[in-house]
Structures are given as C-alpha cells and as structure tokens.
MARBA-3410 file (N, C-alpha, C, O; in Angstrom, 1 decimal):
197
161.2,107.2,106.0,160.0,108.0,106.3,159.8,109.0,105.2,160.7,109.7,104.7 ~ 158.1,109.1,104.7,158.1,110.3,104.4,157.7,111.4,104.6,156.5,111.6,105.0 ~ 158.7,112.7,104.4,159.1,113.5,105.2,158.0,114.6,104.8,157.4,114.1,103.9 ~ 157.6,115.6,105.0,157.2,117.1,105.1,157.5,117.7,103.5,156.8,118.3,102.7 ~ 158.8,117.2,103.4,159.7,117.6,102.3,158.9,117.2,101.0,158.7,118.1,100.1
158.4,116.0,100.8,157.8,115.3,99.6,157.3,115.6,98.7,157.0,114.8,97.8 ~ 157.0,116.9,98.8,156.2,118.1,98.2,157.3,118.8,97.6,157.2,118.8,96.3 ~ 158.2,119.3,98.0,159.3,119.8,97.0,159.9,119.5,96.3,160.5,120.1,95.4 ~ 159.8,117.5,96.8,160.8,116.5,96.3,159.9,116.4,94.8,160.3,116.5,93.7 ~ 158.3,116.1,95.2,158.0,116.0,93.8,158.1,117.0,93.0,158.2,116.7,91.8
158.0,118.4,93.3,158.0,119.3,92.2,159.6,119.3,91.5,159.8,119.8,90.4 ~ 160.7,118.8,92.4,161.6,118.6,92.2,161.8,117.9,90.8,162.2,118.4,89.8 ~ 161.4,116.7,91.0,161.3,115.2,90.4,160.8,115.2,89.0,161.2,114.4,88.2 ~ 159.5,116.4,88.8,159.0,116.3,88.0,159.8,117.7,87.2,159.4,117.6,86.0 ~ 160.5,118.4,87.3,161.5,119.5,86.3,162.3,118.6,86.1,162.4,118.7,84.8
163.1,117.6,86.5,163.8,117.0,86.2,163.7,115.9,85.0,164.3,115.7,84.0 ~ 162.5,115.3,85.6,162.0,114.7,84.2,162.0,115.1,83.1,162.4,114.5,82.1 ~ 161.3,116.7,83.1,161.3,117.8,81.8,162.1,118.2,81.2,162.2,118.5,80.1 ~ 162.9,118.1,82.3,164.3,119.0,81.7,164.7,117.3,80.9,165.3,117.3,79.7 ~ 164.5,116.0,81.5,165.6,115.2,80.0,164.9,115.8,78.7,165.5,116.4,77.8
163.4,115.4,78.8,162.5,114.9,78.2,162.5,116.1,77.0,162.3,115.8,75.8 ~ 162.8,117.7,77.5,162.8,118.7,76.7,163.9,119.5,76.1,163.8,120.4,75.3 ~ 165.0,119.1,76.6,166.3,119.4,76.0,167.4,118.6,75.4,167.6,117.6,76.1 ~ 167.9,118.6,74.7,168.3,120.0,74.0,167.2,120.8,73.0,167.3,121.9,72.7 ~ 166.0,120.0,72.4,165.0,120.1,71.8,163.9,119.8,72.6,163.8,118.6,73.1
162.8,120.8,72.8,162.8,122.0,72.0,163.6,123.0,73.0,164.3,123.7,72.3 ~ 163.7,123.3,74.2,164.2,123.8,75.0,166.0,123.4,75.0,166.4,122.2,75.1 ~ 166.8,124.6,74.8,168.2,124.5,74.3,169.2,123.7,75.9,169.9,122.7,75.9 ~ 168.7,124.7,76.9,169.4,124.3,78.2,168.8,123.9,79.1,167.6,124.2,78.9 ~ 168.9,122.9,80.3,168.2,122.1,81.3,167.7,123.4,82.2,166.5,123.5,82.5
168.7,124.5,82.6,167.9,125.6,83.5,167.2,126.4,82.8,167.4,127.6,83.0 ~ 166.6,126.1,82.1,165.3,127.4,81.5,164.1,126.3,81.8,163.0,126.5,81.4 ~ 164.4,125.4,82.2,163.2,124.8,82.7,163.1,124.8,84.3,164.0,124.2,84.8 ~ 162.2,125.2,85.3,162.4,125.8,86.4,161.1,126.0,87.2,160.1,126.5,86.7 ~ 161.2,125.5,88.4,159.8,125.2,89.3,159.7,126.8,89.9,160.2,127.0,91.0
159.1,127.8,89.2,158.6,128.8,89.9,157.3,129.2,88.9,156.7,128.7,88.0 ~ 157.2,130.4,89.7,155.9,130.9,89.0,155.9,131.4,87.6,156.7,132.3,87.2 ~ 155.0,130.7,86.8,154.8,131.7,85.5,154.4,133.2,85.7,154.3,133.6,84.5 ~ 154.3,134.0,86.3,154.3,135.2,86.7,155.5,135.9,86.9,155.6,137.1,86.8 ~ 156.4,135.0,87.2,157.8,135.9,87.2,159.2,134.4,86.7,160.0,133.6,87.2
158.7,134.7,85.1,160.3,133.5,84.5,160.9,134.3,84.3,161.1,134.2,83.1 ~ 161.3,135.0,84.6,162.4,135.8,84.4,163.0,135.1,82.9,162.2,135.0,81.9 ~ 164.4,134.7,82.8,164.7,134.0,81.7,164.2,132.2,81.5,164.7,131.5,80.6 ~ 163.3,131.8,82.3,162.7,130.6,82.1,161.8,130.3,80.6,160.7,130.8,80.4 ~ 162.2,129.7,80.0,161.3,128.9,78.7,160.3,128.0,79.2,159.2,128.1,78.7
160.6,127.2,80.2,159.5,126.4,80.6,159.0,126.5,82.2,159.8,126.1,82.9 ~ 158.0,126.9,82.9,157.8,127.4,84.1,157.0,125.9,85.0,156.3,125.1,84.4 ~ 157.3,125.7,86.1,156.4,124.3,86.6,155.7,124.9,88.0,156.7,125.3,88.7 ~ 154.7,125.0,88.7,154.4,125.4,89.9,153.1,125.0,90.1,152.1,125.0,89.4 ~ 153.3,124.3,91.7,152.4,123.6,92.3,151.6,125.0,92.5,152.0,126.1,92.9
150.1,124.3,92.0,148.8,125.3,92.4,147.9,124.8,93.3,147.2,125.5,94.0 ~ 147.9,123.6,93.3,147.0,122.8,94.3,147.2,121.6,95.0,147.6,120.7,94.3 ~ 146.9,121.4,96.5,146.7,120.0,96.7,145.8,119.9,97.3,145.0,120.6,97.9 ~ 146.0,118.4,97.1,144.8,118.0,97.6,144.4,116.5,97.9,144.6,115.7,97.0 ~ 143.8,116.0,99.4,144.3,114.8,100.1,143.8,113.6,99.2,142.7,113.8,98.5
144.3,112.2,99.0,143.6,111.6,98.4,143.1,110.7,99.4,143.9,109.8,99.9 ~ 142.0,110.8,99.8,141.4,109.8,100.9,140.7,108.4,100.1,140.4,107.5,100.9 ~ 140.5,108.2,98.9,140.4,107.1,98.3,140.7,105.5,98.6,140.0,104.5,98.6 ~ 142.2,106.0,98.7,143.3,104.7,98.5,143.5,104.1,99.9,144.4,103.3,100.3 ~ 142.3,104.8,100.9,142.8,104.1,102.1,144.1,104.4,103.5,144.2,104.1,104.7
145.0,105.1,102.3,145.9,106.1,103.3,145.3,106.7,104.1,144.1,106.7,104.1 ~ 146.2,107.5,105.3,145.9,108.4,106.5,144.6,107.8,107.2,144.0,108.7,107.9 ~ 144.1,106.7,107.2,143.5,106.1,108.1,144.3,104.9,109.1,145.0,104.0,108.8 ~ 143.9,105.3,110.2,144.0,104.0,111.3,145.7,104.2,111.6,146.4,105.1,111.1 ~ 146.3,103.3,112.4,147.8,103.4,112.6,148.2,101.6,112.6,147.8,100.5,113.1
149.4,102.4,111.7,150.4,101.1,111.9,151.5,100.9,112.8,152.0,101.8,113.5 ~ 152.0,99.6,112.9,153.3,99.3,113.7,154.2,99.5,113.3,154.9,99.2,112.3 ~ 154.5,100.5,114.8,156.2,101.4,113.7,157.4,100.3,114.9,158.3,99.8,114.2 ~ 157.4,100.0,116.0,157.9,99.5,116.7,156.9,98.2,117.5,155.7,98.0,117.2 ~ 157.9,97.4,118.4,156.8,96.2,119.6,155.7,97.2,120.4,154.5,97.0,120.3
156.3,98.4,121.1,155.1,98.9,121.5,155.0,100.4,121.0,155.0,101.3,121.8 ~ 154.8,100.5,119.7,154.5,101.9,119.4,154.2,101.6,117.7,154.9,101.1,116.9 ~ 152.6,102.4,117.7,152.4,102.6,116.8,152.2,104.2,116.1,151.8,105.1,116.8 ~ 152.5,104.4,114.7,152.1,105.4,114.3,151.0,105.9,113.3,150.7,105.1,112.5 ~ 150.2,107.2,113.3,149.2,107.4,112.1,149.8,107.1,110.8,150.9,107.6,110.5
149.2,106.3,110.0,149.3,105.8,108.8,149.8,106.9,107.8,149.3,107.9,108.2 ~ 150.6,107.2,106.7,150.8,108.4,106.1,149.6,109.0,105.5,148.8,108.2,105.1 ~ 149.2,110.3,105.3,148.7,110.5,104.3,148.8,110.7,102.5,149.8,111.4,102.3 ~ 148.4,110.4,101.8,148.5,110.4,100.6,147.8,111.5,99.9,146.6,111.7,100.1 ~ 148.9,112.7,98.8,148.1,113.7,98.6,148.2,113.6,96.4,148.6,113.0,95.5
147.6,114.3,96.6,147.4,114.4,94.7,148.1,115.9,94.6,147.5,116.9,95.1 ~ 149.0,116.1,94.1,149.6,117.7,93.6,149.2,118.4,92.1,149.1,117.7,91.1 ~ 149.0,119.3,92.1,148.5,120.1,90.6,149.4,120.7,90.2,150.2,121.3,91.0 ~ 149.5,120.8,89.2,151.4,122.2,88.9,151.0,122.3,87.5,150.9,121.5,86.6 ~ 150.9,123.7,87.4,150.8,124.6,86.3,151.8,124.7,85.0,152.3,125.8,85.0
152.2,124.0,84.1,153.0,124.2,83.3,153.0,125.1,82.3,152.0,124.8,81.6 ~ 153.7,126.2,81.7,153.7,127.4,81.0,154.7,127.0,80.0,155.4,125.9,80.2 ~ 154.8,127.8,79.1,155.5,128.0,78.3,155.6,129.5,78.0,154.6,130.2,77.5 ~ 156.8,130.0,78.2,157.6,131.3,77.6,158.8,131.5,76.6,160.0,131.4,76.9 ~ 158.4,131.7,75.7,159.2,132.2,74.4,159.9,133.1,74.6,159.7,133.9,75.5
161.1,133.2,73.8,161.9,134.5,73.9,161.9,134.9,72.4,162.5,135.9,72.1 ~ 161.3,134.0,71.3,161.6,134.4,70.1,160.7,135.8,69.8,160.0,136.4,70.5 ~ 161.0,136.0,68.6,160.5,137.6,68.0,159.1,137.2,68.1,158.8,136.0,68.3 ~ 158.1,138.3,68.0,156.6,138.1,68.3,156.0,137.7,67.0,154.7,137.5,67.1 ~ 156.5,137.4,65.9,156.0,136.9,64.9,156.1,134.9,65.2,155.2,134.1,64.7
156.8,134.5,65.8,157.4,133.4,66.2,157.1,133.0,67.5,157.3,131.7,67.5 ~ 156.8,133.5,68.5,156.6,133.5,69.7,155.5,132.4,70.2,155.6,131.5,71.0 ~ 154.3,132.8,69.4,153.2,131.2,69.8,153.3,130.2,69.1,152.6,129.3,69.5 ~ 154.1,130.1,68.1,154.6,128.9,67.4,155.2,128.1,68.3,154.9,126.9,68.6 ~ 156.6,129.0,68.9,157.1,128.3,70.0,156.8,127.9,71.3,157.1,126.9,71.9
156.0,128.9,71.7,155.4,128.3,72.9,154.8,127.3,72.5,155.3,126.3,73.0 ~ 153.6,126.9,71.4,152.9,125.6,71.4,153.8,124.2,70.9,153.2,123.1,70.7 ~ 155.2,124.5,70.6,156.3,123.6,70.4,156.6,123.1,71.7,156.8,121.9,71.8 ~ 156.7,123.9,72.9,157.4,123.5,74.0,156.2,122.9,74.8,156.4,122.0,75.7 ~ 154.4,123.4,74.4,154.0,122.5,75.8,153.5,121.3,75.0,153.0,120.4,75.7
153.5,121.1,73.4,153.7,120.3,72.6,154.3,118.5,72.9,153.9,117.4,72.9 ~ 155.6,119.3,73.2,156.9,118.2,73.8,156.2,118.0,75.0,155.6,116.9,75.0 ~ 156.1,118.8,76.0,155.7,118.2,77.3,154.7,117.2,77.3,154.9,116.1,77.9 ~ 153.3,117.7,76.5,152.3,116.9,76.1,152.4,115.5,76.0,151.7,114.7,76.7 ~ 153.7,115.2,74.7,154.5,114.5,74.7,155.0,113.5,75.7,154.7,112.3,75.5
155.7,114.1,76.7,156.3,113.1,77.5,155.7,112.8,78.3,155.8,111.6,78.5 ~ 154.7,113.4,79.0,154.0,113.3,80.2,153.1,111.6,79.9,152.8,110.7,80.7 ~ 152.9,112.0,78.5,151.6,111.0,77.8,152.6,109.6,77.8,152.1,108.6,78.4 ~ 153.8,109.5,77.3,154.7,108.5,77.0,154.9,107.9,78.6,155.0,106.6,78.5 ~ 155.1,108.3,79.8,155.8,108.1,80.7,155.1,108.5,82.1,155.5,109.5,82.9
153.8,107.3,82.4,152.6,107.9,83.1,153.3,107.9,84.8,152.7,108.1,85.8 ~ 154.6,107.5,84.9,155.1,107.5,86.2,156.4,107.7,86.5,157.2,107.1,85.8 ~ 156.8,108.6,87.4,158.1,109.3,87.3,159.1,108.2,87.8,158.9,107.7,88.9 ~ 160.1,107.7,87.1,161.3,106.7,87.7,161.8,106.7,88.2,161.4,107.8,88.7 ~ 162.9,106.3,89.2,163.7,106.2,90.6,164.8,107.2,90.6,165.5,107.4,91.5
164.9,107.7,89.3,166.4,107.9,88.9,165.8,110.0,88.8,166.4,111.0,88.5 ~ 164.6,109.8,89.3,164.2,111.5,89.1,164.0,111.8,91.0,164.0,112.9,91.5 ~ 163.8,110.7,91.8,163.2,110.9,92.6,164.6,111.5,93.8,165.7,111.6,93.3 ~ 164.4,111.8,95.3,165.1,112.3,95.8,164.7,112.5,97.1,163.5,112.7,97.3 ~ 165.7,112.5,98.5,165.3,112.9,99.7,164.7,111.6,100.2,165.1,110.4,100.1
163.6,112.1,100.6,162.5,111.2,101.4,162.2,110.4,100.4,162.4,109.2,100.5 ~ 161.5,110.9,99.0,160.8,110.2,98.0,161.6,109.0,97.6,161.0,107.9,97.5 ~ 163.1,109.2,97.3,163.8,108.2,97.6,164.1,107.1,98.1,164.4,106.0,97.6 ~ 163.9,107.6,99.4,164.2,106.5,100.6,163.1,105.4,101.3,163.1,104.4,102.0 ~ 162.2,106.2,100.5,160.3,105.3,101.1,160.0,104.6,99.6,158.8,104.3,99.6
160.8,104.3,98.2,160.6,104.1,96.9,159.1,104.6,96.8,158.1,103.9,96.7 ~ 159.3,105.7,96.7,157.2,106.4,96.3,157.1,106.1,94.7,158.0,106.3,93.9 ~ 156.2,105.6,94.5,155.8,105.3,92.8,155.1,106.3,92.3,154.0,105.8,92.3 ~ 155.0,107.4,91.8,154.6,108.8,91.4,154.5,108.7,90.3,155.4,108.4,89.5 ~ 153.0,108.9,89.8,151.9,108.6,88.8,152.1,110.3,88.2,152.4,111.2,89.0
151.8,110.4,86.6,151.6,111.4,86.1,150.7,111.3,85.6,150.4,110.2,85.1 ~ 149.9,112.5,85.5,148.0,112.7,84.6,147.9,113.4,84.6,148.1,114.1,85.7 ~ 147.6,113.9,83.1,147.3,115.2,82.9,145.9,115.5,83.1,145.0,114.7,82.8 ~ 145.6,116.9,83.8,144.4,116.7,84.3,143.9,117.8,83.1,144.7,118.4,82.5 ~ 142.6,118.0,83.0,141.4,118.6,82.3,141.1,120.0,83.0,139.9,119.9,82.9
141.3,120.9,83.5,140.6,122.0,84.3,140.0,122.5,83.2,140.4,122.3,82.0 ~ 139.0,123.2,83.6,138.3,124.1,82.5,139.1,125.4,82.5,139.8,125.8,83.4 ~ 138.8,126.2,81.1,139.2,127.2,80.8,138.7,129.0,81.8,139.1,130.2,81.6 ~ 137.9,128.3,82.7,137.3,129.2,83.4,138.4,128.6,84.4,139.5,129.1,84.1 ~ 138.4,127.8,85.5,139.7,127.6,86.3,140.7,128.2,86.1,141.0,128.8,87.1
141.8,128.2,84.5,142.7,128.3,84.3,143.0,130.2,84.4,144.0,130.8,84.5 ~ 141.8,130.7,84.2,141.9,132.1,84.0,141.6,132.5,85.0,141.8,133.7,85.1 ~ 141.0,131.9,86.2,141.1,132.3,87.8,142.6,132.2,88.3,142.9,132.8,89.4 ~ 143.5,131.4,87.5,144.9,131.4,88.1,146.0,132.7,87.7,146.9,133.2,88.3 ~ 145.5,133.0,86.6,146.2,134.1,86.0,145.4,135.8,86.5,146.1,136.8,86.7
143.9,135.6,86.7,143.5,136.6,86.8,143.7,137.6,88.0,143.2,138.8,88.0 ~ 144.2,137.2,88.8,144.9,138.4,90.1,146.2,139.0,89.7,146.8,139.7,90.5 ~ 146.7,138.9,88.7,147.8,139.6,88.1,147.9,140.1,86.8,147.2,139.7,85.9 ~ 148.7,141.1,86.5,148.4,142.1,85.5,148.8,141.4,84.4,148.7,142.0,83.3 ~ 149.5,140.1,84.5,149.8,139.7,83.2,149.2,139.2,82.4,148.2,138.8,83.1
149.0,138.7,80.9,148.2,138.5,80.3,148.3,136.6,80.2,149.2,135.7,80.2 ~ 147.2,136.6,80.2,147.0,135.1,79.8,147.6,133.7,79.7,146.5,133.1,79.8 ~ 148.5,132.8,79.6,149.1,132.0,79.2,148.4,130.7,78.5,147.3,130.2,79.0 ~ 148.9,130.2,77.6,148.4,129.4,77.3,149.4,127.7,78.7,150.6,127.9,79.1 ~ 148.8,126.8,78.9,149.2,126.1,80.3,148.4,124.8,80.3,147.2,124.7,80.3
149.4,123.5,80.4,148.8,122.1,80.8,148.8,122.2,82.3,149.6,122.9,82.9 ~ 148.0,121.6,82.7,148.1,120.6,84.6,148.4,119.7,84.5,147.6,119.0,83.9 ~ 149.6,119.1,85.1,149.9,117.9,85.1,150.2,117.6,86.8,151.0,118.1,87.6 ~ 149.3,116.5,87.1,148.8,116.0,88.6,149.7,115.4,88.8,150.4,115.2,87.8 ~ 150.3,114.8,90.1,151.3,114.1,90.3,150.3,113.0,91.5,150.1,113.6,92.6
150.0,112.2,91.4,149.5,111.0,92.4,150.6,110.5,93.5,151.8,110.2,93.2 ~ 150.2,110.3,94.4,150.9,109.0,95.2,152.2,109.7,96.0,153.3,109.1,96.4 ~ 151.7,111.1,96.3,153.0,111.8,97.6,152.5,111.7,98.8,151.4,112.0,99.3 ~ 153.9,111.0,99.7,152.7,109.7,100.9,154.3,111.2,102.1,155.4,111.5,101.9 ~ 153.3,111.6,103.2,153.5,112.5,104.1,153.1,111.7,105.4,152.0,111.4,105.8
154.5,111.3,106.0,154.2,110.6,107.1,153.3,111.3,108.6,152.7,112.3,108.7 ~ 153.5,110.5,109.3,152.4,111.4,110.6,153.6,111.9,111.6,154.7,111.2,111.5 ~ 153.6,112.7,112.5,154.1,112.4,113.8,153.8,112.0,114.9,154.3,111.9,116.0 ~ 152.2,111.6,114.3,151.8,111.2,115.9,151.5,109.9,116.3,150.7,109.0,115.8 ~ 152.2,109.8,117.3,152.1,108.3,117.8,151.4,107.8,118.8,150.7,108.8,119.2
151.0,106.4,119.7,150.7,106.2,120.4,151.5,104.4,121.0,152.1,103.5,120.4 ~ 151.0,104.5,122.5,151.9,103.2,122.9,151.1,102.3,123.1,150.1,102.8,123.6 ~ 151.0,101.3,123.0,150.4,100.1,122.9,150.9,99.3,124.1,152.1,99.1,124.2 ~ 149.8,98.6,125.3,150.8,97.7,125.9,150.4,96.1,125.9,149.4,95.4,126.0 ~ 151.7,96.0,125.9,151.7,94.5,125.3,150.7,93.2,126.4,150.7,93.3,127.6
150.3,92.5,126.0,149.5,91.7,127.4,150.6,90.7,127.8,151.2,89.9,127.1 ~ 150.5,91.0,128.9,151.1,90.8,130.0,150.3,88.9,130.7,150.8,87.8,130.7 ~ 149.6,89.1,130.9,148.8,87.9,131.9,147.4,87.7,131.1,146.7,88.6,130.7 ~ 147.1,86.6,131.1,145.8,86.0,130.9,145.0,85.3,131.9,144.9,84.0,131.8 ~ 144.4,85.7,132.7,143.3,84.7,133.4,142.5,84.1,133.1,141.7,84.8,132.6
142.1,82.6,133.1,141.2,82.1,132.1,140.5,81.0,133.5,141.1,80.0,134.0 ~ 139.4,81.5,133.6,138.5,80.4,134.6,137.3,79.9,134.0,136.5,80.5,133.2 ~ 137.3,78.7,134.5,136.2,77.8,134.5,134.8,77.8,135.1,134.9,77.2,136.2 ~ 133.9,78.2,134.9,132.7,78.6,136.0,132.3,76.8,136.0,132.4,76.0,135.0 ~ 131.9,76.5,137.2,131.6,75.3,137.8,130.0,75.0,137.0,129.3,75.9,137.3
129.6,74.2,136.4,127.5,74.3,136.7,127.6,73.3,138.2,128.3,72.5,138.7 ~ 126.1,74.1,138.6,125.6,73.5,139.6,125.1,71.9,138.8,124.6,71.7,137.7 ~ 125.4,70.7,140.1,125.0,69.6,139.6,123.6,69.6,139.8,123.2,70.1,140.8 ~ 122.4,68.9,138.8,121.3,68.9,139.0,120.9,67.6,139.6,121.6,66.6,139.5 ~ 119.4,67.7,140.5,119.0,66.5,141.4,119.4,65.1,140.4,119.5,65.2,139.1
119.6,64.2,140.8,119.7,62.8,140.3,118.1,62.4,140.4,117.5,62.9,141.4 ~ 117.7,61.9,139.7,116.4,61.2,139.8,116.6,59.7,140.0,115.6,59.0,140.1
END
C-alpha cells in the first residue's frame, strides 16, 4: 500500500539521487546535501524542500473504488504532483561564492535533465513496496513566485530550481462492502393466447 508516508519517502528519494549525482563533485560530502529549508542550512551546500502539492486529477486516480478483497472494496489512491525548492549555499569566500553556487545548481540542472525518473534503488518504505515510477520535471515558476517564497523572511534572495516530482500515489482508508449475489429469480411472463380465427 501507499502509505501517508510517500511524501517523505519522495523527498527522501530525490536527496538521494543528488547526493550520487553531486558528490564528490561539485559538492565534497553526501550530507551537505539535505531535505530542509533553505532558510536555515546551517552547514548544508545543497538545500531540497517540498513547497507545494498538489492533487493530480488528470490521470484518472482517486476516482471510483477498486477491489481490495471478494467483498470489500477500496477508494482508488490518489495521485499527487510535489514541488521542492532547490538552493544552493556556498561556504566559499564572497569573491567565489556565486560562482559556486551556480556550479552546484549547474550539476543539479544536470542530472535532473539526464534522468527524467527516479530508480528503484532511490526509492523506499511504501514507495518501494507499491514499485511507484516517479517522474522528474523541472518546472518554470516565474520569478515573481519564487520571491513570494523567500519574501516572509529576512533573508536575502536565493538564486533556486523547482524540481516537481509526478506520480506519488496515497492510498485511501476508506472502504466499503459489497454483497455478493446470492440468488437469481428469473420468470417467464405467460402472453395471453389470442382468439383463433
């Protein structure tokens, strides 16, 4: 089943990928790459954090119910689209610093574009166990968007890709019983015979 969890599993799934994709170059170690907020990386080089979801009713998911048992069915999963903010933070001297940052979201750029779907070997939990096929796309927000995400905090600006993750399927709990038919009655209505001539 997939679980509640799927959502952590993919933010999970997709640092992991980064972290092959970006270390030892340009990023030195796998933990400076790290699913929290760019607002507080503490010692993180590369920051990943889900900013949005959002349901994908498209594809037909979270409608209608399927057969989970003989007499019991369940609501169909829903299917969500996730957004996650990717940053880049330098620790080099300030003469060096935007060089580097545009090296690291550079590489990401990079991988994301090479490798439009995350593999089995990143996945985990639930995402695991239901084989979810998890699509990567980098998405477009405008530059006005991106400064609505930074602008409730005192920090300055970042330069930041969105990279969407497709195809995180959240099972239902709700079920219903179905009962099986039992008996068929099937009668014949008689016609009246008409006069003989």
């Amino acid at each position: 089943m997939a679980e509640y969890t799927a959502i952590v599993e993919a933010g999970n799934a997709l640092v992991e990928f980064l972290r092959d994709a970006l270390t030892p170059e340009p990023i030195s170690k796998r933990e400076l790459i790290s699913l929290c907020s760019p607002h507080e990386s503490e010692n993180n080089q590369l920051t990943v954090q889900l900013f949005h979801i959002e349901e994908d009713n498209q594809t037909g998911a979270g409608s209608g119910f399927i057969r989970q048992s003989q007499d019991v069915q369940r609501m169909a999963p829903s299917r969500f689209q996730l957004s996650f903010l990717i940053t880049a933070h330098s620790k080099a001297p300030a003469q060096l610093r935007e060089a580097d940052q545009y090296r690291m979201l550079g590489a990401a750029l990079q991988a994301l574009k090479d490798q439009p779907t995350l593999g089995r070997q990143y996945l985990q939990g639930s995402l695991l166990d239901t084989d979810s096929l998890l699509h990567l796309i980098i998405e477009r927000p405008t530059f006005d968007q991106l400064i609505k995400i930074w602008n409730n905090t005192a920090k300055p600006y970042k330069l930041s890709i969105v990279c969407k993750v497709e195809g995180v399927l959240i099972d239902s709990k709700r079920t219903r019983r179905i009962a099986r038919v039992g008996d068929v009655d099937i009668s014949l209505d008689e016609k009246p015979q008409g006069d003989s001539i």
